[in-house]
C-alpha positions in Angstrom: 0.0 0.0 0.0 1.5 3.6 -0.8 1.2 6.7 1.4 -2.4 7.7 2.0 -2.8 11.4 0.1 -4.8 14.1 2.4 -7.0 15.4 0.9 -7.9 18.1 3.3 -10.3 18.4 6.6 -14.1 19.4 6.3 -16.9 19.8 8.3 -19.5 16.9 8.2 -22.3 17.6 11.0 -21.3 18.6 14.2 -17.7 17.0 13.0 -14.3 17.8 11.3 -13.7 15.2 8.8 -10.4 14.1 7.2 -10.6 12.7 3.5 -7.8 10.6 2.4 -7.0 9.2 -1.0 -6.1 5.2 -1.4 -5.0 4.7 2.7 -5.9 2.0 4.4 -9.6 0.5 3.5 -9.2 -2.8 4.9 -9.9 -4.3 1.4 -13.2 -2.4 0.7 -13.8 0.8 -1.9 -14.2 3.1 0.8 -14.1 3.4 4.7 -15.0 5.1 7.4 -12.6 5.9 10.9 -14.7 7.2 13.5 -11.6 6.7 15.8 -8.5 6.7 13.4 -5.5 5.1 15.0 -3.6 8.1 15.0 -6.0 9.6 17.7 -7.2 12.5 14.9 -10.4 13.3 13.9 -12.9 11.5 11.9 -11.4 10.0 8.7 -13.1 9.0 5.0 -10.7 7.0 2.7 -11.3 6.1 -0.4 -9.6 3.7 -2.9 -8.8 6.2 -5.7 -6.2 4.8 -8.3 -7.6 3.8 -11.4 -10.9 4.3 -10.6 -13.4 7.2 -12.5 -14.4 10.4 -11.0 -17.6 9.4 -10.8 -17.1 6.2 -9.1 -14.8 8.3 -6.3 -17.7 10.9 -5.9 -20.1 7.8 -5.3 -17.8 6.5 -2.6 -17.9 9.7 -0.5 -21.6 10.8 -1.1 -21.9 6.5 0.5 -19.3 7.5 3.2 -20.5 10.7 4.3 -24.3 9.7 4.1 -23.1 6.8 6.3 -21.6 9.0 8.8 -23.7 11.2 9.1 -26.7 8.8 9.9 -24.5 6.7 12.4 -23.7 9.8 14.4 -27.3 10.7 14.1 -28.1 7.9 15.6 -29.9 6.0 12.9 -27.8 2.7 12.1 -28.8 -0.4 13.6 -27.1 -3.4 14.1 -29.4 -6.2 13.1 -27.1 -8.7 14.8 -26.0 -6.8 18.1 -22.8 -8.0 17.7 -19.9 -6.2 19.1 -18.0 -5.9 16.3 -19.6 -6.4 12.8 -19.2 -5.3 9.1 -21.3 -2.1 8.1 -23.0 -4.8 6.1 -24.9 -5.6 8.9 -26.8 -2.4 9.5 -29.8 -1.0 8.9 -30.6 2.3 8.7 -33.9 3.7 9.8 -35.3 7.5 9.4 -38.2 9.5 9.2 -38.2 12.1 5.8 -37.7 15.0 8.3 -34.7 13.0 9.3 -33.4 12.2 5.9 -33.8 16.1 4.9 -31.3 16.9 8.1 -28.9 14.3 6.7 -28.7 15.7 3.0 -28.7 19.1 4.5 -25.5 18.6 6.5 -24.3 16.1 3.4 -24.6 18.7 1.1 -22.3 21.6 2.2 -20.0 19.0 2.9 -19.6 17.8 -0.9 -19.6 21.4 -1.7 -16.3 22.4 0.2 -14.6 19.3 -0.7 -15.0 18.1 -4.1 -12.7 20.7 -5.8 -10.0 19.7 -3.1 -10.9 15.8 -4.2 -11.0 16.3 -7.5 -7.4 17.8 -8.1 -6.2 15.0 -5.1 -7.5 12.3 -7.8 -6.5 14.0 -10.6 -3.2 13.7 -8.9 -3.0 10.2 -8.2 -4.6 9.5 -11.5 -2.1 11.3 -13.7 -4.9 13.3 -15.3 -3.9 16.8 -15.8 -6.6 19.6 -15.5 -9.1 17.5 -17.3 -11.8 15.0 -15.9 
């Protein structure tokens, strides 16, 4: 695995968020650290090399939506077990509820996607272009 790329902190919520490009994932696309190991804030990385623009974008709108829900208090653990993939949550929300996500989703996307979009231009080798 190659050095993680920052792509800069944000504000997701009531939180600072870090975004990282292709750091550690633990094997999936994308992941969320609500506790990163190096005792920082909130992390998102996201698996970025070789993959489209589009597909990246995808990954954090997922992420963030995610996050956002879990610290709402929304995600449920249909199991109960102690330690589980995200695969085995549910979320559940009112409309009001989902409105209140999007809304602090939204400014969110807006501050960061320049910043990811020349990150994974970057890694990507694209130049100024998409």
């Amino acid at each position: 695995m190659s050095k993680s790329v920052l792509v800069g902190t944000y504000t997701l919520g009531y939180d600072n968020v870090r975004i990282e490009l292709d750091g550690d994932t633990e094997g999936s696309a994308a992941a969320v650290w609500y506790n990163p190991k190096d005792g920082g804030c909130q992390k998102i990385v996201m698996r970025s090399k070789g993959r489209s623009w589009e597909d990246v974008v995808a990954g954090l709108l997922h992420e963030a939506m995610e996050s956002i829900m879990h610290r709402r208090g929304l995600g449920y653990s249909r199991a109960h077990a102690p330690r589980e993939v995200t695969d085995g949550y549910m979320f559940l929300m009112s409309h009001h509820e989902f409105d209140e996500c999007c809304d602090w989703v939204g400014p969110f996307l807006t501050a960061c996607l320049p910043d990811l979009n020349a990150a994974w231009r970057k890694v990507n080798g694209k130049g100024n272009g998409r």
